[in-house]
C-alpha positions in Angstrom: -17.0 46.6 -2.4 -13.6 45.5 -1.5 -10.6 46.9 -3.9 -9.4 43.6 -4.2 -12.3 40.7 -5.2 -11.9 37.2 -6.3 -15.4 36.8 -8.1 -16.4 33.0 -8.0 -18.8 31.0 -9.5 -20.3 27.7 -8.0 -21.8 24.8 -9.9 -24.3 22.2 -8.4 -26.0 22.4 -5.4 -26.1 19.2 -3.1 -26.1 17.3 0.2 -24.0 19.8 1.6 -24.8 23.0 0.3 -26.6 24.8 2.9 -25.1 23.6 5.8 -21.0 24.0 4.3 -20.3 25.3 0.8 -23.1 28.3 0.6 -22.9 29.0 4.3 -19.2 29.7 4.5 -19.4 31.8 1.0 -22.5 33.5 2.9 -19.5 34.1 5.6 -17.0 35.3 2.7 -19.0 38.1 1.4 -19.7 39.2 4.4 -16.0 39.4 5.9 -13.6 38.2 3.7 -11.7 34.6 4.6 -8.8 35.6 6.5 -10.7 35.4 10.0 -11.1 31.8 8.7 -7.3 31.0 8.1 -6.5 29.8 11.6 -8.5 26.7 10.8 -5.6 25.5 8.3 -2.4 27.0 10.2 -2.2 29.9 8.1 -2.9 33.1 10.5 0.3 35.0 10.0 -0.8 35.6 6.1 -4.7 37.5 7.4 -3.1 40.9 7.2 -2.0 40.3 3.4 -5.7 38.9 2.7 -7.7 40.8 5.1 -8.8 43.7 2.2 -9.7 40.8 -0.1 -13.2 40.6 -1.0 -15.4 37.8 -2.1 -17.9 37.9 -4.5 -20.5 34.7 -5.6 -21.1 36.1 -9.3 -22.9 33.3 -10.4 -24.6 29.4 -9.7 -25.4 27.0 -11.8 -26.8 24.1 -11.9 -28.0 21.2 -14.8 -31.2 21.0 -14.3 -33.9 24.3 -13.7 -36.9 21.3 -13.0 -36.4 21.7 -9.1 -35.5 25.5 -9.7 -31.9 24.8 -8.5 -30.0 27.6 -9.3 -32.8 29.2 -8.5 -33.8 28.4 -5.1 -29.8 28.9 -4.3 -29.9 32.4 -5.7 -33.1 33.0 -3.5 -31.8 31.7 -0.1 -29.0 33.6 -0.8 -30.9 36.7 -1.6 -32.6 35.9 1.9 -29.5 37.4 3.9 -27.3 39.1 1.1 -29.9 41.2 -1.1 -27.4 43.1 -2.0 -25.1 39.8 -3.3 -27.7 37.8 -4.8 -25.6 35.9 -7.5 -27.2 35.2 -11.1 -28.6 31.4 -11.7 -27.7 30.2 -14.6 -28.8 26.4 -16.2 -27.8 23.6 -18.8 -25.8 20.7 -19.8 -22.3 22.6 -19.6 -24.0 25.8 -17.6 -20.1 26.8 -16.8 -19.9 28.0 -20.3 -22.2 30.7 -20.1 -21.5 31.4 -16.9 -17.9 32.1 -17.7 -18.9 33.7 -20.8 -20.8 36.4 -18.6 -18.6 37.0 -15.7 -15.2 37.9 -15.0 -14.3 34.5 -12.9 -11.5 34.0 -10.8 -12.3 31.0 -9.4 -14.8 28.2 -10.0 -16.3 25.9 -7.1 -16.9 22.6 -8.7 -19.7 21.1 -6.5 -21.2 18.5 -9.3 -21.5 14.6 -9.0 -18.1 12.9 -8.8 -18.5 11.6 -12.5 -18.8 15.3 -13.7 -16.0 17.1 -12.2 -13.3 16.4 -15.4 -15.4 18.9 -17.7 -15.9 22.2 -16.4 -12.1 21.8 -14.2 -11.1 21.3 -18.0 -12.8 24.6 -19.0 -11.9 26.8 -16.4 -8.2 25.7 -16.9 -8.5 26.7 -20.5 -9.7 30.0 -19.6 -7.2 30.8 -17.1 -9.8 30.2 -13.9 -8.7 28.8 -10.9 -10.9 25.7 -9.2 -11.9 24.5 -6.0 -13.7 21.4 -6.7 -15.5 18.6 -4.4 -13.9 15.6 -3.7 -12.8 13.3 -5.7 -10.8 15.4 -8.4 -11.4 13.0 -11.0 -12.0 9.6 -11.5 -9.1 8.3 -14.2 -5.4 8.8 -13.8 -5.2 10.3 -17.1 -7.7 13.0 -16.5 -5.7 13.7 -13.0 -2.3 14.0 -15.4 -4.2 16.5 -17.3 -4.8 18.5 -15.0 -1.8 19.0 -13.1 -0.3 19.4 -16.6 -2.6 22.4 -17.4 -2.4 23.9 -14.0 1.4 24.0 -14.0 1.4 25.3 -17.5 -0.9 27.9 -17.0 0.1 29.1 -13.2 -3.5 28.4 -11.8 -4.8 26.6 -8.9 -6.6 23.3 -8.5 -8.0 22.9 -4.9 -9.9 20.2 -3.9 -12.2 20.0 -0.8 -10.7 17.3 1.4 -11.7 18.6 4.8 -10.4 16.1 6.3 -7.2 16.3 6.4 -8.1 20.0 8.5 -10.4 18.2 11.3 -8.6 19.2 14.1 -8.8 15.3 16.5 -7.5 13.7 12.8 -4.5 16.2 12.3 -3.3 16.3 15.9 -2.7 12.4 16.0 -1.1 12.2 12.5 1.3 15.8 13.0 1.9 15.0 16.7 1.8 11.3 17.8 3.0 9.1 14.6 6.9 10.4 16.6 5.4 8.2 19.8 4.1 5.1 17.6 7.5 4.6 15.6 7.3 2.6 12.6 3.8 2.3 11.3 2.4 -0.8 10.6 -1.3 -0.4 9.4 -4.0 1.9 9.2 -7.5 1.4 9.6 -10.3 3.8 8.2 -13.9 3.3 8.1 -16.2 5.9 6.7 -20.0 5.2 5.8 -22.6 7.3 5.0 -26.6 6.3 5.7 -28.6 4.7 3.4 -30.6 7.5 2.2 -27.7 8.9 0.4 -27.5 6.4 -2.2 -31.2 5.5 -2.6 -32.4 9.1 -2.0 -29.9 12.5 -2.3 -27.9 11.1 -5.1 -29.4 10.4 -8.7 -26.4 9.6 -9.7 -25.0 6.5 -7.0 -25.1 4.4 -10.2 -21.9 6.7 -11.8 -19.8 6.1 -8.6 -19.2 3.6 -5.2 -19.2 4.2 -1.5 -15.2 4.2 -1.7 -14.7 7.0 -4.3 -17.3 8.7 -3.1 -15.8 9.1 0.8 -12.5 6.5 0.8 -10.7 9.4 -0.9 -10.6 11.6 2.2 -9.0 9.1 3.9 -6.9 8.1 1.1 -5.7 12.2 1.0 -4.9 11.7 4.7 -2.6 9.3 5.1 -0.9 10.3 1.5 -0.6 13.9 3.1 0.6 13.0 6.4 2.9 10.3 5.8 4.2 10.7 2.3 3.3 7.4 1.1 2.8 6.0 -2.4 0.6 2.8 -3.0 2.4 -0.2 -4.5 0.3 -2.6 -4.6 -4.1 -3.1 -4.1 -7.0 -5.5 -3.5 -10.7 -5.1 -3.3 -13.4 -6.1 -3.1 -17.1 -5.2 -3.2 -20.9 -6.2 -1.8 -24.1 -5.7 -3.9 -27.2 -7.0 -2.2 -29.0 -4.3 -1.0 -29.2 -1.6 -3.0 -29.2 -4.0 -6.7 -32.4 -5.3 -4.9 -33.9 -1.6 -4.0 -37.0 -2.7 -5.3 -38.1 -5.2 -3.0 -36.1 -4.3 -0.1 -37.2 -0.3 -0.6 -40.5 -2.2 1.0 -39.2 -3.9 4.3 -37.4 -0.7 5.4 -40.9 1.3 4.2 -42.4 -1.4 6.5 -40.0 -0.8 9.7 -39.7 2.4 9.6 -43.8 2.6 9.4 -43.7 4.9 6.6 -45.7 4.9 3.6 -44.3 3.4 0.1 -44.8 6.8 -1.3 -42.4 8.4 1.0 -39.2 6.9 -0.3 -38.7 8.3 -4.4 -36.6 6.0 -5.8 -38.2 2.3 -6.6 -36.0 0.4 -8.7 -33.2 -1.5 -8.5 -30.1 1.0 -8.0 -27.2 -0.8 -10.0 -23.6 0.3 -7.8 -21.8 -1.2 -4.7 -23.4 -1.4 -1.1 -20.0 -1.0 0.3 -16.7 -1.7 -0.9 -13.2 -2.7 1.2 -10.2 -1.9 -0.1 -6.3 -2.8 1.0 -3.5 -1.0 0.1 0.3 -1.6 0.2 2.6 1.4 0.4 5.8 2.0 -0.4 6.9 2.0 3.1 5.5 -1.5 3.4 2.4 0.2 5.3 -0.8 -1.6 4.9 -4.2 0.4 4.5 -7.6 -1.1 5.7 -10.3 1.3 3.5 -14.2 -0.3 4.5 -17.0 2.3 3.2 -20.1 1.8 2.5 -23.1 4.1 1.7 -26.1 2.0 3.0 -25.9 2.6 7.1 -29.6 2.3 8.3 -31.5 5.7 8.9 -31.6 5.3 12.8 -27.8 5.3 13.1 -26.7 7.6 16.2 -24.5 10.0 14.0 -24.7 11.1 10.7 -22.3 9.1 9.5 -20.1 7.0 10.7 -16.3 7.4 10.6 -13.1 6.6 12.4 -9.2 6.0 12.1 -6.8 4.1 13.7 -3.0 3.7 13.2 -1.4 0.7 14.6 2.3 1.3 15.4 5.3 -0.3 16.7 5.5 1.6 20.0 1.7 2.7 19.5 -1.5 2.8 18.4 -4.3 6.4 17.9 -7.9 6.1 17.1 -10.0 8.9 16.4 -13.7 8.0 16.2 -16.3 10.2 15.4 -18.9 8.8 18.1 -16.7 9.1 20.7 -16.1 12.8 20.9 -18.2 13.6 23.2 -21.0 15.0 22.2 -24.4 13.4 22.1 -28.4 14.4 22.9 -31.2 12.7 23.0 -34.3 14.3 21.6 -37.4 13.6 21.2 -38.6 12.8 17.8 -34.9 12.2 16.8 -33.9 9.8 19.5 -30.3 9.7 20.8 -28.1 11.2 18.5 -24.2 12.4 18.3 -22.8 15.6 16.9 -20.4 17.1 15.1 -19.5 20.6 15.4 -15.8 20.4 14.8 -17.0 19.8 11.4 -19.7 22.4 10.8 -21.0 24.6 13.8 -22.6 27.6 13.6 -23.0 30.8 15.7 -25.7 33.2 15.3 -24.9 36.8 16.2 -26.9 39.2 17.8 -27.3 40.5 14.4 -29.8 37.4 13.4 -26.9 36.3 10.8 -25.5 32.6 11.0 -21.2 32.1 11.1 -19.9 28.9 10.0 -16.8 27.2 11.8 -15.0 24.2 11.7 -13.1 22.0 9.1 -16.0 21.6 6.8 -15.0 25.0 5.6 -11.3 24.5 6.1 -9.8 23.4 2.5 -12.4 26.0 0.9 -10.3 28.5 3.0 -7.1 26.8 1.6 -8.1 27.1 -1.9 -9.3 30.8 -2.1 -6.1 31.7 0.2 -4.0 29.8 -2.8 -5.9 31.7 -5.4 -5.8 34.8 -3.9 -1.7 34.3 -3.3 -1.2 33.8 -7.1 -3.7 36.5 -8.5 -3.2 39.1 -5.4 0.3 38.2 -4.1 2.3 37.4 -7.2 3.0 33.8 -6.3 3.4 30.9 -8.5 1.0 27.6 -8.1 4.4 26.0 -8.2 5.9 27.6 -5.3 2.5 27.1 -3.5 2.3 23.4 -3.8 1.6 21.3 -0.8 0.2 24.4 1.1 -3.2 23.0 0.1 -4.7 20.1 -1.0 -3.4 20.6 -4.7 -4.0 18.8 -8.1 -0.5 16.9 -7.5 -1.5 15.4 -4.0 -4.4 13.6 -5.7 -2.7 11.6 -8.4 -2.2 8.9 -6.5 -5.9 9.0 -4.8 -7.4 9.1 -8.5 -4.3 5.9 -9.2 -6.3 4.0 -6.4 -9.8 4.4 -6.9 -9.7 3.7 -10.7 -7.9 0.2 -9.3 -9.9 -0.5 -6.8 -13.2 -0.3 -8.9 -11.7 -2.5 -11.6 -10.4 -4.6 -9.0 -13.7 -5.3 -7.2 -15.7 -6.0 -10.4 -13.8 -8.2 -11.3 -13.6 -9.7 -8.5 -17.3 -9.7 -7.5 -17.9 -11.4 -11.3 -15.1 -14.4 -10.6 -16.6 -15.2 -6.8 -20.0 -15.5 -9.1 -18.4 -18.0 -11.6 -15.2 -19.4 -9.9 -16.0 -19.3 -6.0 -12.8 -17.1 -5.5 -11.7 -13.5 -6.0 -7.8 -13.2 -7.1 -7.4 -10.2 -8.8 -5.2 -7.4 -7.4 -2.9 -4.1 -9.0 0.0 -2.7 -8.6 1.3 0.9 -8.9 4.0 2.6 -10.4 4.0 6.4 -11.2 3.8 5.4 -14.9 1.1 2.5 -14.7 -1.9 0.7 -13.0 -1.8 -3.2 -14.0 -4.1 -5.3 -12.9 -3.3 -9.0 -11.7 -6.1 -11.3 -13.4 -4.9 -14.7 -13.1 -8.6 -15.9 -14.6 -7.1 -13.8 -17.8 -5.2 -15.3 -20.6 -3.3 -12.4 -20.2 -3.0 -12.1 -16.4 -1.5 -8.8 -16.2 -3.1 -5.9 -18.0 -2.3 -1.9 -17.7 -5.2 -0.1 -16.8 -3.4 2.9 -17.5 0.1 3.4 -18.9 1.6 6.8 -19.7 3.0 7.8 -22.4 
């Protein structure tokens, strides 16, 4: 065991588990994470890091009826005997777990809706966090945060890879000199339909746009230093409030069995959502994302952005990297390893690369600087996506689904969808002309 460890504990277990978040800690405990800090720019701090260990003390999941926690400790087990973590269940599992172990760091990987609580917890117990995206989902809970994290010198990382994928950060660091001024940006990002009527239980707690919008919405906030002024959105819910009748047709095309798809009823949240921001700079932001893309499309999701500039424009789409295969079975597919590739080793053990691991990297490095190295979380902000960055990315998508229900609701009854918000860093009001109050905070601080 290494002389210096940062134990962490990981809570949930989901779409992405296997294939980024357990994978690259599988990678960790074998090696450390400074082999890995090339992927965010940070290479000349590997010899300060390189003797840090990693150790995964502990999972935990809500639930023990699919065996979870369980199955996670197992696969880990499978290559690691020796660093099988302990599996722990329940309604606030992170309790326990916390109770039991000496944590440094806790991996938030739970639904977006439950992200507030344990951060909350491990901030009170002087724990760092690396949590999913989104951070939270309501402006106060975001000022919380930063609040505690500042008071109590921790870290609050949050897993926006893209902001590392390596075709994204190449046009925003080295081209927006060429384009001049920037007039718009354009971001798509959908994911395929099973998501929301299969992986998630929980769709009905969130939308396509917080769900995904928010790593576009880090991008642009990280790169250009914008703030949002002002917002309007709006929202479509055919499919997926229908589920239960339309779970059929797609049963029917795809030649599959009723019994093959779980979930029957109607699944009450947005299709997709499109959302348009003003910044500060008099920027506008084009935000479509939608979680219902049919099965059979060519890449597993689909996701591009484009800036549009006075002496320029840059697209990167995800499609058009290069990389597709046709196979049969699977039809014609595309691929992307820039995001999570692997490499076996003679050994028989996988290695994870690309920027799917990238702002997990960030967030260790950032905890180990402050517990190893003596820095401050203060002096360390903006060398990672950090609690601050997100306040205004929690500020829009709290607007923007108040925004679009309302607005869906008034095409229903009025034919016509006014409502928009505008931002200042002390408020959210919402425009409601339909209101006998038209404007209305949403959130006001103190």
């Amino acid at each position: 065991m290494a002389a210096r460890q940062l134990n962490v504990a990981i809570l949930g277990g989901g779409m992405f588990f296997e294939d980024i978040i357990g994978q690259s800690f599988k990678d960790f405990i074998r090696g450390g994470f400074g082999g890995a800090l090339t992927s965010i720019g940070m290479s000349h701090l590997t010899r300060d890091v390189a003797d840090i260990g990693v150790n995964v003390v502990a999972v935990g999941t809500h639930s023990a009826k699919r065996g979870t926690a369980g199955k996670i400790r197992e696969w880990f087990a499978a290559d690691l005997p020796d660093a099988a973590p302990a599996a722990y269940y329940g309604a606030t599992v992170w309790e326990e777990i916390c109770d039991r172990h000496a944590v440094d760091v806790l991996f938030v990987a739970t639904p977006d809706h439950l992200h507030i609580d344990p951060i909350r917890f491990a901030l009170s117990r002087g724990i760092h966090v690396v949590t999913e995206k989104p951070m939270c989902l309501r402006t106060v809970e975001a000022d919380e945060i930063i609040a505690a994290s500042r008071e109590k010198n921790l870290i609050v990382a949050v897993d926006m890879h893209k902001r590392y994928d390596p075709f994204v950060r190449e046009m925003f660091t080295h081209s927006l000199a060429k384009y001049d001024r920037i007039n718009r940006v354009r971001a798509v990002l959908e994911e395929p339909l099973e998501v929301s009527t299969e992986i998630f239980a929980w769709a009905e707690q969130s939308n396509p746009f917080t769900y995904v919008g928010c790593h576009w919405l880090d991008v642009v906030a990280h790169y250009m230093d914008v703030k949002p002024i002002a917002l309007y959105a709006t929202g479509q819910q055919n499919l997926l409030v229908n589920w239960d009748r339309y779970v059929k047709k797609v049963a029917e095309r795809q030649g599959k069995p009723l019994d093959a798809y779980s979930r029957h009823e109607p699944i009450r949240t947005w299709d997709s959502m499109d959302v348009n921001v003003t910044y500060d700079n008099g920027m506008r932001g084009d935000y479509s994302n939608n979680w219902i893309n049919p099965y059979e499309f060519e890449g597993a999701v689909n996701q591009e952005i484009e800036l549009y500039g006075v002496l320029g424009r840059g697209m990167v789409d995800q499609q058009d990297r290069g990389f597709r295969e046709a196979v049969c079975g699977d039809g014609s597919r595309t691929r992307n390893p820039t995001f999570g590739g692997r490499v076996r080793h003679a050994g028989g053990h996988l290695e994870l690369f690309g920027y799917g691991k990238a702002s997990i990297v960030a967030g260790l490095l950032a905890a180990a600087r402050v517990k190893f190295l003596g820095e401050t979380s203060a002096g360390l902000a903006g060398t990672y996506p950090d609690a601050a960055s997100q306040r205004s990315i929690t500020m829009i998508i709290e607007a923007a689904a108040e925004v679009a229900k309302r607005n869906l609701a008034h095409l229903g009854t009025r034919g016509a969808s006014p409502v928009t918000a505008t931002f200042t860093d002390g408020a959210i009001t919402i425009v409601d002309p339909f209101e006998d109050i038209p404007e209305q905070n949403l959130y006001q601080r103190d």
